[in-house]
matplotlib code that plots the C-alpha trace (Angstrom):
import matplotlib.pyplot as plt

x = [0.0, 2.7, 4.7, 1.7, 0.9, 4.6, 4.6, 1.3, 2.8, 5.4, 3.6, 1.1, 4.5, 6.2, 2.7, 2.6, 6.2, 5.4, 2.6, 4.5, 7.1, 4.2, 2.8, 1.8, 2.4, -0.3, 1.2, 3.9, 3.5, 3.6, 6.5, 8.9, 11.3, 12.4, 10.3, 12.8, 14.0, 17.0, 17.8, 17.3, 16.9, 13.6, 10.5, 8.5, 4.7, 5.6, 6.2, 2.9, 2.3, 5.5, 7.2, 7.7, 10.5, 11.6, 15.0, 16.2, 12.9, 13.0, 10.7, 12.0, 9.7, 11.3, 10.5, 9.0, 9.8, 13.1, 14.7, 13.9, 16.6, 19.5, 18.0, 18.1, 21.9, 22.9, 19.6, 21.8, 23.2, 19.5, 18.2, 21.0, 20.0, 16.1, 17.6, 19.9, 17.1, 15.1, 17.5, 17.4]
y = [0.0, 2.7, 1.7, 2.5, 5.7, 6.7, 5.9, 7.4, 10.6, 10.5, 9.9, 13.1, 15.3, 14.2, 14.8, 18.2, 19.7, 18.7, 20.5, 23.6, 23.5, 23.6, 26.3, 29.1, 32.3, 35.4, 37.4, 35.1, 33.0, 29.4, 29.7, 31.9, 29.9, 30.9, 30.4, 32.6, 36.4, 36.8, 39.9, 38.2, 35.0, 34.8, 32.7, 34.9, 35.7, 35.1, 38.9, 40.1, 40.0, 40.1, 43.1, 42.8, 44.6, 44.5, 45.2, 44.1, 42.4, 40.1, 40.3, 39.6, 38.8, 40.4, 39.5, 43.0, 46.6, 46.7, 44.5, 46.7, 49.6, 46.7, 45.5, 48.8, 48.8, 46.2, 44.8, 42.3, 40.4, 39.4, 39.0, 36.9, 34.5, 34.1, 33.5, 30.9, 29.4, 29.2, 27.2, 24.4]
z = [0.0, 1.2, -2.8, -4.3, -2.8, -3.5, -6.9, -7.5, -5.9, -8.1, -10.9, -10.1, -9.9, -12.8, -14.7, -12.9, -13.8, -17.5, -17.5, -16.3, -18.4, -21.0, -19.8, -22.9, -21.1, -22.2, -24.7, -25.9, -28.8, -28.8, -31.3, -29.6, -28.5, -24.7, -21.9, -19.8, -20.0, -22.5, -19.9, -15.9, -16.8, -15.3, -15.8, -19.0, -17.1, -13.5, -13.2, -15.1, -18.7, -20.9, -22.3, -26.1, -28.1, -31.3, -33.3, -36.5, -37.5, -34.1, -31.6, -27.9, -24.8, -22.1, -18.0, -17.5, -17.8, -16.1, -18.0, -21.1, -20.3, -20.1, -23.7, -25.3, -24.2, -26.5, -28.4, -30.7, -27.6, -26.6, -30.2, -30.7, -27.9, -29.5, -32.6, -31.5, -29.9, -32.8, -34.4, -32.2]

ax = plt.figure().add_subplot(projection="3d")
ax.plot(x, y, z, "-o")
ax.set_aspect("equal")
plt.show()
């Protein structure tokens, strides 16, 4: 009885972190490739809706609005890191 009740808990949290790691986050599409801030490395939607900004033709999904003065202070770094991503 107590190995089943252990593997079933297992089983529930293995099936839950999946589903968070699938998690769409509002106002991201399912296609961008990063589920984290290019900038702080956070989780994208844990600190409100995410901050979108553009350069050269890519959109990036930043964390939230602080993060988007480092961005503007060298946009090609973070682009670079999206586009990299998409390539995988």
């Amino acid at each position: 009885m107590k190995l089943t009740l252990t593997l079933l808990s297992t089983l529930f949290l293995a099936v839950g972190m999946m589903q968070a790691a699938d998690k769409k986050v509002e106002g991201v599409p399912a296609t961008y490739p990063l589920k984290k801030c290019v900038v702080s490395d956070e989780p994208l939607g844990e600190m409100g809706k995410p901050v979108k900004v553009s350069h050269g033709g890519t959109d990036v999904y930043l964390c939230c609005k602080s993060c988007k003065e480092d961005f503007e202070k060298d946009p090609a770094k973070y682009v670079e890191m999206v586009k990299k991503a998409q390539k995988k």
